[in-house]
Chimera marker file (.cmm) of the C-alpha trace (Angstrom):
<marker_set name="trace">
<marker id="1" x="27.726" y="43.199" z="12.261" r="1" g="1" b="0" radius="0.5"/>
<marker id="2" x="23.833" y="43.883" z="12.568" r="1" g="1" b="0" radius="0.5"/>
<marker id="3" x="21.565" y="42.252" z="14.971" r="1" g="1" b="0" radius="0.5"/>
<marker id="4" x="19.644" y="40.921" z="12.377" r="1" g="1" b="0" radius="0.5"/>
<marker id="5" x="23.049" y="39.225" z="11.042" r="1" g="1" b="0" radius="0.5"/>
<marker id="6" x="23.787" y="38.098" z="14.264" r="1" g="1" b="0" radius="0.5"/>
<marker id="7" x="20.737" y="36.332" z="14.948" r="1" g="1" b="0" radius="0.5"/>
<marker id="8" x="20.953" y="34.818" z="11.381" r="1" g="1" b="0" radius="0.5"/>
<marker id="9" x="24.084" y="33.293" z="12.325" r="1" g="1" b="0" radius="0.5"/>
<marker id="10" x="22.858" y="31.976" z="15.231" r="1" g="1" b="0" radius="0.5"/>
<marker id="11" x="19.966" y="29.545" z="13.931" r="1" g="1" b="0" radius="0.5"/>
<marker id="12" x="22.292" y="28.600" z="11.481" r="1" g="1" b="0" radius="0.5"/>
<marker id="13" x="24.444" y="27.477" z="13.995" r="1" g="1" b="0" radius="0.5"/>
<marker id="14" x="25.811" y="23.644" z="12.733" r="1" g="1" b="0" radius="0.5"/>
<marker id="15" x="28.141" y="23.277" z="15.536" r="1" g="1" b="0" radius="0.5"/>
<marker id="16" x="26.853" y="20.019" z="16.933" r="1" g="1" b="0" radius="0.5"/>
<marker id="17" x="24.737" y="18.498" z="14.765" r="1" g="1" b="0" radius="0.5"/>
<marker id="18" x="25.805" y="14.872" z="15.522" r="1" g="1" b="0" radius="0.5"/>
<marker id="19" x="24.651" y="15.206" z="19.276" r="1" g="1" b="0" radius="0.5"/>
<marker id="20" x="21.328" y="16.988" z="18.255" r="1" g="1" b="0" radius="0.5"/>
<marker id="21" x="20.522" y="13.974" z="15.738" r="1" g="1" b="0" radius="0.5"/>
<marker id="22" x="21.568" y="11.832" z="18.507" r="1" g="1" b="0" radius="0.5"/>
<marker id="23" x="20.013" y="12.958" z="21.555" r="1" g="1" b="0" radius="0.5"/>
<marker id="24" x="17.755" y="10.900" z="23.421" r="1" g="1" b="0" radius="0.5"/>
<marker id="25" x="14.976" y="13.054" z="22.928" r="1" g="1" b="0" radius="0.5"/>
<marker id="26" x="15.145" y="13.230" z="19.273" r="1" g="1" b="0" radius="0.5"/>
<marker id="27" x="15.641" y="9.446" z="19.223" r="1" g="1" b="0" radius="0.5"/>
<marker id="28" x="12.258" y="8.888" z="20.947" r="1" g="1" b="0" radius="0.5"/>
<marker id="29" x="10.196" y="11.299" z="18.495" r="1" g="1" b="0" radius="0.5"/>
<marker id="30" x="11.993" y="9.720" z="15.730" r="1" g="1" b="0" radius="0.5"/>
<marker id="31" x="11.426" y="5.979" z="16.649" r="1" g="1" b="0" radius="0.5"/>
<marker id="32" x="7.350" y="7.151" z="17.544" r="1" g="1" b="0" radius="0.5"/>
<marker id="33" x="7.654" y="8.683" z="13.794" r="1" g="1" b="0" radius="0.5"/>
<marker id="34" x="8.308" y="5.621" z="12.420" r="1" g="1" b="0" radius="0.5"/>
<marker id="35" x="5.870" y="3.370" z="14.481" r="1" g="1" b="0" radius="0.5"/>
<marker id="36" x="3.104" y="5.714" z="13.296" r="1" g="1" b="0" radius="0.5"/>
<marker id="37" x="4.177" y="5.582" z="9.601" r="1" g="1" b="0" radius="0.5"/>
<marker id="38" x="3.916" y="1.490" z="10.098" r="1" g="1" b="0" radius="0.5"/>
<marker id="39" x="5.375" y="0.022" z="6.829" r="1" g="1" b="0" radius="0.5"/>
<marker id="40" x="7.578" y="-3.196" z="5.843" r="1" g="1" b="0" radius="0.5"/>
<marker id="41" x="10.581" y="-4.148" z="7.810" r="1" g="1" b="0" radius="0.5"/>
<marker id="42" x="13.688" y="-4.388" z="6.239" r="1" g="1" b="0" radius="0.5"/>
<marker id="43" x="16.618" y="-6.869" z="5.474" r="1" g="1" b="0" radius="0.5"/>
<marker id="44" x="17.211" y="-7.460" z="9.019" r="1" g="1" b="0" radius="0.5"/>
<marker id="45" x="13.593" y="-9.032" z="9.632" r="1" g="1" b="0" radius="0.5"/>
<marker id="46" x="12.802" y="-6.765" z="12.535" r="1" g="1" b="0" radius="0.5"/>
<marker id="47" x="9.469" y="-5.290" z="12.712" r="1" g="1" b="0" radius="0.5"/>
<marker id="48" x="8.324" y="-1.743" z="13.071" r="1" g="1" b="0" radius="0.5"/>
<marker id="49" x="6.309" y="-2.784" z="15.912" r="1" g="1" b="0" radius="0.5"/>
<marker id="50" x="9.896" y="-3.748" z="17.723" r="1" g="1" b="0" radius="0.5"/>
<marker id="51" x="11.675" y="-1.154" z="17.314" r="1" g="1" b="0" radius="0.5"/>
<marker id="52" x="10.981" y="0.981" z="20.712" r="1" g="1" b="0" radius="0.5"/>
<marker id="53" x="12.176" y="-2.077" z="22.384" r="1" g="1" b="0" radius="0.5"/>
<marker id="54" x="14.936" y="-2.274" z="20.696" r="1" g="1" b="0" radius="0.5"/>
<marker id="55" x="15.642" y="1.381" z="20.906" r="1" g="1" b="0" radius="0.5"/>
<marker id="56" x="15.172" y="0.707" z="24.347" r="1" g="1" b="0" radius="0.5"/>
<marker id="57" x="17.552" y="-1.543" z="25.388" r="1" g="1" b="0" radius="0.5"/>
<marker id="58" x="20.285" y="-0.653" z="22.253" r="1" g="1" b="0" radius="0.5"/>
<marker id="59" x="20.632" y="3.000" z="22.197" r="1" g="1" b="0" radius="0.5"/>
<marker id="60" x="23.402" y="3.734" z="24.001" r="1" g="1" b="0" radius="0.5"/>
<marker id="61" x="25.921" y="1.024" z="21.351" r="1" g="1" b="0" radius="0.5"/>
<marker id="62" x="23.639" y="3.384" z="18.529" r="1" g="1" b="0" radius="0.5"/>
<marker id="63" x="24.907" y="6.207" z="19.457" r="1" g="1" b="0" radius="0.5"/>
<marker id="64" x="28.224" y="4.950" z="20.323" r="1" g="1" b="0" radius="0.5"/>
<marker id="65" x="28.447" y="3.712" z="16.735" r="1" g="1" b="0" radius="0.5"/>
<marker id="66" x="27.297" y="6.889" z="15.642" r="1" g="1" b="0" radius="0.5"/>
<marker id="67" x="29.223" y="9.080" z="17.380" r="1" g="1" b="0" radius="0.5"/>
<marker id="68" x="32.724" y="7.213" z="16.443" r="1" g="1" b="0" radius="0.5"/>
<marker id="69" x="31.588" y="7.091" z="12.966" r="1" g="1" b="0" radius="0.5"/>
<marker id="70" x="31.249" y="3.276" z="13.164" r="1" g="1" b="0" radius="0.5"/>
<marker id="71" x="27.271" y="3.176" z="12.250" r="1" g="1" b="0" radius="0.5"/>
<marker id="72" x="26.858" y="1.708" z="8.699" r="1" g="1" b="0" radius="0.5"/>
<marker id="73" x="23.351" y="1.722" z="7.440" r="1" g="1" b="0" radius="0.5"/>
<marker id="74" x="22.423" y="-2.050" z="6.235" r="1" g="1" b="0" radius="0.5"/>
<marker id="75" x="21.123" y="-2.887" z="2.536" r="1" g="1" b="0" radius="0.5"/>
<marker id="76" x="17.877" y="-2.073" z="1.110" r="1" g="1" b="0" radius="0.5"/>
<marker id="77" x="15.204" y="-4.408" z="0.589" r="1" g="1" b="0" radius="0.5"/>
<marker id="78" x="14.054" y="-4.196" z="-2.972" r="1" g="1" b="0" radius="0.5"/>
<marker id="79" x="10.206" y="-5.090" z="-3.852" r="1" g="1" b="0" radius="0.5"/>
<marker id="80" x="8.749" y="-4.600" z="-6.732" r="1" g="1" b="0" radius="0.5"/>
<marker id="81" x="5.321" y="-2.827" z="-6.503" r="1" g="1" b="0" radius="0.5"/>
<marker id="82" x="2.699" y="-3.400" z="-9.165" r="1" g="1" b="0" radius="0.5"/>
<marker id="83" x="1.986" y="0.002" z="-11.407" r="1" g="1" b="0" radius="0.5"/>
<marker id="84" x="-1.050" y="-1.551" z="-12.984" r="1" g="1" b="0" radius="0.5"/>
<marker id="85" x="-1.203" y="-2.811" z="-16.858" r="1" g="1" b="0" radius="0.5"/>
<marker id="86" x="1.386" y="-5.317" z="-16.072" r="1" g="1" b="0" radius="0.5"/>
<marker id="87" x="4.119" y="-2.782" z="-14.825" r="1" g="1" b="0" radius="0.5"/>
<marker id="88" x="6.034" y="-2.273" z="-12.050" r="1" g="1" b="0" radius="0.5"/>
<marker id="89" x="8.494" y="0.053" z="-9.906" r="1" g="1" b="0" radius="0.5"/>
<marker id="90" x="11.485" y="-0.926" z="-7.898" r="1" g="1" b="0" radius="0.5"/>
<marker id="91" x="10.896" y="0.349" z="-4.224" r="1" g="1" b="0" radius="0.5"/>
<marker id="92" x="13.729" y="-0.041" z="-1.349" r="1" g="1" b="0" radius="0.5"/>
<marker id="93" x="12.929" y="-0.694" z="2.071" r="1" g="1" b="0" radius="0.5"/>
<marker id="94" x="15.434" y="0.107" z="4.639" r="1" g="1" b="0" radius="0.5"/>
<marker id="95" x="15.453" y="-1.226" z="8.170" r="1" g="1" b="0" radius="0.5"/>
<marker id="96" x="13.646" y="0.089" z="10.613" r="1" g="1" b="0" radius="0.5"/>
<marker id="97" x="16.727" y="0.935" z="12.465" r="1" g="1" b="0" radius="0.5"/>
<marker id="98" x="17.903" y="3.057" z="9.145" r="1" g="1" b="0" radius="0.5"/>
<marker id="99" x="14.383" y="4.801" z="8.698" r="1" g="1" b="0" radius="0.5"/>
<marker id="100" x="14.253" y="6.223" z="12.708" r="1" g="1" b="0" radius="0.5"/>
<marker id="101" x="18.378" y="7.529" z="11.907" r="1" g="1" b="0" radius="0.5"/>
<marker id="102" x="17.293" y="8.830" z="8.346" r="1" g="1" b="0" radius="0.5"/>
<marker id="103" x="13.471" y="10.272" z="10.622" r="1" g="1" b="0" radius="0.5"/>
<marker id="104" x="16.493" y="11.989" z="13.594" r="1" g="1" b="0" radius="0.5"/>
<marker id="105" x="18.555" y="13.594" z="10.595" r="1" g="1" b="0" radius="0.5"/>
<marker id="106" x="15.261" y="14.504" z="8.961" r="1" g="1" b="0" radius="0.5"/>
<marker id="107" x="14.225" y="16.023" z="12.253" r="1" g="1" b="0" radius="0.5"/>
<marker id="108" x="17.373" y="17.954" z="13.299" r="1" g="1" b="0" radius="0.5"/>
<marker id="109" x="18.337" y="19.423" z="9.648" r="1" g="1" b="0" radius="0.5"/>
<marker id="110" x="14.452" y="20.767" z="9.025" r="1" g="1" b="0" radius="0.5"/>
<marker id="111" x="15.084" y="23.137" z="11.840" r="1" g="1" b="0" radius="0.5"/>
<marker id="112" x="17.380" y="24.895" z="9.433" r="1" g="1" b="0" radius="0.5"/>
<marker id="113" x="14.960" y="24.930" z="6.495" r="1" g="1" b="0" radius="0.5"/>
<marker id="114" x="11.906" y="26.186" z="8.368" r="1" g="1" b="0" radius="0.5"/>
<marker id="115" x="13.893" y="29.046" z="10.816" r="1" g="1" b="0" radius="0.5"/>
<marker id="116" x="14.877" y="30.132" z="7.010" r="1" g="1" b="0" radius="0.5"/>
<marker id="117" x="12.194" y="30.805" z="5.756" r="1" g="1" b="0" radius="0.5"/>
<marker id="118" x="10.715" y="33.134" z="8.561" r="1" g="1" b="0" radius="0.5"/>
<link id1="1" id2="2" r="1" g="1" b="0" radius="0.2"/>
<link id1="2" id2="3" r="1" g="1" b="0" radius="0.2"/>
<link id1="3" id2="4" r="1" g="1" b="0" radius="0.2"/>
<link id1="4" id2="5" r="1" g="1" b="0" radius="0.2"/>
<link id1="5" id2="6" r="1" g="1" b="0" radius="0.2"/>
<link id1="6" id2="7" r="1" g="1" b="0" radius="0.2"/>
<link id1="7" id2="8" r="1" g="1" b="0" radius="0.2"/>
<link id1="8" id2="9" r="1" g="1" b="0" radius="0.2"/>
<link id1="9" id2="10" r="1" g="1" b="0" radius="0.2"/>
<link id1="10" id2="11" r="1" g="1" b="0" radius="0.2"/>
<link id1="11" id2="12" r="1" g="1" b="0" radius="0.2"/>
<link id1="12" id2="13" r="1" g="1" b="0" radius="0.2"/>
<link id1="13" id2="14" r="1" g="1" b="0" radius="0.2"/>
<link id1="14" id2="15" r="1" g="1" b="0" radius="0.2"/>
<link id1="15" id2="16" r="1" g="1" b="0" radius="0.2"/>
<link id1="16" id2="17" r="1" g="1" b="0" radius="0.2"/>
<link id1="17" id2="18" r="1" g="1" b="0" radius="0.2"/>
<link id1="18" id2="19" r="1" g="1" b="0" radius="0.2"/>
<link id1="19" id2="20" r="1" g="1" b="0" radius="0.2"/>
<link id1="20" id2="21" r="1" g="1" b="0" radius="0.2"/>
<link id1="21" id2="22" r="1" g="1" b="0" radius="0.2"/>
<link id1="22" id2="23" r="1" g="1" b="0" radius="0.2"/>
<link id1="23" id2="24" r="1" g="1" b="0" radius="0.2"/>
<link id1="24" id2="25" r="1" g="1" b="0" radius="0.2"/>
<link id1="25" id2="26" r="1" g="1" b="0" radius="0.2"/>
<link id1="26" id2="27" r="1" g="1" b="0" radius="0.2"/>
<link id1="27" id2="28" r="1" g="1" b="0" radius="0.2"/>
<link id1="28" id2="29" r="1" g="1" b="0" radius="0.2"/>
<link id1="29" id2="30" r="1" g="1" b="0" radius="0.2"/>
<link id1="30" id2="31" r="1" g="1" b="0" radius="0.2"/>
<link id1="31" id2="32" r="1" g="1" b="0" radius="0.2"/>
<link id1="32" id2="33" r="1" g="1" b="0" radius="0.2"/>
<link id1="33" id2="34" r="1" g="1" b="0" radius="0.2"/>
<link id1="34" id2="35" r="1" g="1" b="0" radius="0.2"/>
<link id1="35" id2="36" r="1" g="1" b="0" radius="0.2"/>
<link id1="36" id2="37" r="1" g="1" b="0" radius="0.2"/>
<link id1="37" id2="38" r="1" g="1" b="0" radius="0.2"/>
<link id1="38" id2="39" r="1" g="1" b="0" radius="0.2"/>
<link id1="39" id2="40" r="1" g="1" b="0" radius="0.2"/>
<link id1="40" id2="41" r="1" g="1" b="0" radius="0.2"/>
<link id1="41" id2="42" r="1" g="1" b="0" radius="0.2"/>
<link id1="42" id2="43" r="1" g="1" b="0" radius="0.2"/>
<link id1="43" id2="44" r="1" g="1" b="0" radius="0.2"/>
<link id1="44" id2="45" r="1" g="1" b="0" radius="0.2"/>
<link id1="45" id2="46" r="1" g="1" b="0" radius="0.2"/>
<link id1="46" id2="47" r="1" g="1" b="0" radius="0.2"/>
<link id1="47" id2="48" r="1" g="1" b="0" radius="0.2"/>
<link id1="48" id2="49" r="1" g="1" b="0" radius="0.2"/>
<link id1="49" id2="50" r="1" g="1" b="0" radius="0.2"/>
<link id1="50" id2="51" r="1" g="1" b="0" radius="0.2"/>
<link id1="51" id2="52" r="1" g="1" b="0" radius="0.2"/>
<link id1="52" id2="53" r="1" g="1" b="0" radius="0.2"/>
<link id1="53" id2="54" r="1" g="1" b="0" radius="0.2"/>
<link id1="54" id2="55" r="1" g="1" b="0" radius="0.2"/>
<link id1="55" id2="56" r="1" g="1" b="0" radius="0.2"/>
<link id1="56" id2="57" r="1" g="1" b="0" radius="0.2"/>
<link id1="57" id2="58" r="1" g="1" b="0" radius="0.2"/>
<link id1="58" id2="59" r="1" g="1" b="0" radius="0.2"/>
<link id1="59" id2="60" r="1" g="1" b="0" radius="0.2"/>
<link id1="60" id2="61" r="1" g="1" b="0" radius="0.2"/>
<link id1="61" id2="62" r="1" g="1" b="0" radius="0.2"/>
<link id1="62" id2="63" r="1" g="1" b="0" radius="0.2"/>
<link id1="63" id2="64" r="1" g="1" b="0" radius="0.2"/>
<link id1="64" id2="65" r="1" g="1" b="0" radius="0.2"/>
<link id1="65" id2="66" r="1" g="1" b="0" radius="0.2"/>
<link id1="66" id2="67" r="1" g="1" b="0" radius="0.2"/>
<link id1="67" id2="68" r="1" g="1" b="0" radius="0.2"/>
<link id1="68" id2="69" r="1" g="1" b="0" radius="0.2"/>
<link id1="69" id2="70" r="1" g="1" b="0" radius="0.2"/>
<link id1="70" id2="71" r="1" g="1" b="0" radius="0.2"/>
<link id1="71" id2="72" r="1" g="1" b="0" radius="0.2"/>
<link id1="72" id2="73" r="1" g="1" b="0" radius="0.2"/>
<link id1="73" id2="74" r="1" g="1" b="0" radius="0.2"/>
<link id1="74" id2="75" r="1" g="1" b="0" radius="0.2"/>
<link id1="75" id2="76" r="1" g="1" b="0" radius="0.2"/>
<link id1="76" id2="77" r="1" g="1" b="0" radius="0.2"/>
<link id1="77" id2="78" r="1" g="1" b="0" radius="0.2"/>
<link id1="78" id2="79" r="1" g="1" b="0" radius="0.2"/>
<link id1="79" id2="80" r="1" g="1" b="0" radius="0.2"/>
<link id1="80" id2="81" r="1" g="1" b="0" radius="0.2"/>
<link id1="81" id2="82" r="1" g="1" b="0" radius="0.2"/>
<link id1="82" id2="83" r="1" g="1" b="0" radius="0.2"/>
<link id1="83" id2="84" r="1" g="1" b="0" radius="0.2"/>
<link id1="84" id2="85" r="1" g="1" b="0" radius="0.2"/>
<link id1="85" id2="86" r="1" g="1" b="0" radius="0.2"/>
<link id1="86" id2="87" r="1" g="1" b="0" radius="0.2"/>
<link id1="87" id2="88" r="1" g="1" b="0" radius="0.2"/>
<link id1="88" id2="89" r="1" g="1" b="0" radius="0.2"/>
<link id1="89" id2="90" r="1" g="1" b="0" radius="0.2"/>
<link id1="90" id2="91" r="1" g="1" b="0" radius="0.2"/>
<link id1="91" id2="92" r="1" g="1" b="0" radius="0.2"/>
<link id1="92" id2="93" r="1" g="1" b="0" radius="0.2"/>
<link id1="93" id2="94" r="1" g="1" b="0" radius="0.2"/>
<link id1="94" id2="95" r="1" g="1" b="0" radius="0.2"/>
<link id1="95" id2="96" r="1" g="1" b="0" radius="0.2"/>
<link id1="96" id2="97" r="1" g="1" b="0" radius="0.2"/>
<link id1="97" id2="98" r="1" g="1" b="0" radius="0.2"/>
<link id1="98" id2="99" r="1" g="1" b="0" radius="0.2"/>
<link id1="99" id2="100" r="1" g="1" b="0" radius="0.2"/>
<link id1="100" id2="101" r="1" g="1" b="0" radius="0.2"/>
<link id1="101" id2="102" r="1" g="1" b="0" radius="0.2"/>
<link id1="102" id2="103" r="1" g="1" b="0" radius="0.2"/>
<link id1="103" id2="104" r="1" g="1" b="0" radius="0.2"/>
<link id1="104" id2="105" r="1" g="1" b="0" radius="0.2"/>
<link id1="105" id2="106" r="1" g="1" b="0" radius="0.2"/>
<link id1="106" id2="107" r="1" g="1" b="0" radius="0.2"/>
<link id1="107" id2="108" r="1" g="1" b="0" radius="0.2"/>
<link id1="108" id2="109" r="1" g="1" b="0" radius="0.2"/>
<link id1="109" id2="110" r="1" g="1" b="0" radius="0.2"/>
<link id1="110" id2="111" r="1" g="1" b="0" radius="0.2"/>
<link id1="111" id2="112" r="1" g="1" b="0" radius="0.2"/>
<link id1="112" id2="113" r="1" g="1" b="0" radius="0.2"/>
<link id1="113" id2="114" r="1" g="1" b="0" radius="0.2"/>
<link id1="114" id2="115" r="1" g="1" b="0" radius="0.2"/>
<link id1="115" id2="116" r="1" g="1" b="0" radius="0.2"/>
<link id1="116" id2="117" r="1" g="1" b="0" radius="0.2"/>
<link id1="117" id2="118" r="1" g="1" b="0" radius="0.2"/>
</marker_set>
């Protein structure tokens, strides 16, 4: 096999993905992602403004859930947003919770997309 093979390979390495999504680190910049993008909270009632605290204090039953496949994301909060001349659109609003997993997927998986197209 050629280097240039080889190293392919390697960044497309998807042994591990669960602990990369999971990893503290990635957690943190995930939950920060989330605070900055602000928005609506979700079914659950808990605020975007809570959610480092709760991260805080809750991550290690998270990632327990997560890691023995026990994590279930909760329902979406559906709001209608006005379109003007009398229409609307449906939008759902997950939890916060949901949008920081959904942001450390988001974060771990681009890796692949952007070493590709070097």
């Amino acid at each position: 096999m050629k280097m240039k093979e080889t190293m392919k390979k390697r960044k497309r390495d998807t042994s591990h993905l669960i602990e990369r999504v999971l990893h503290p680190s990635n957690l943190t910049l995930a939950c920060k992602e989330v605070v900055q993008n602000k928005g609506a909270g979700g079914v659950d009632g808990m605020k975007v403004s809570e959610l480092k605290a709760h991260l805080d204090s809750h991550s290690n039953q998270l990632v327990k859930q997560a890691m023995e496949m026990q994590y279930l994301p909760q329902p979406i909060r559906g709001k209608d947003i006005s379109k003007g001349g009398g229409k609307t659109r449906p939008l759902g609003i997950p939890t916060v919770i949901d949008r920081m997993m959904q942001q450390a997927v988001a974060r771990v998986v681009m890796m692949f997309y952007e070493s590709s197209s070097k």
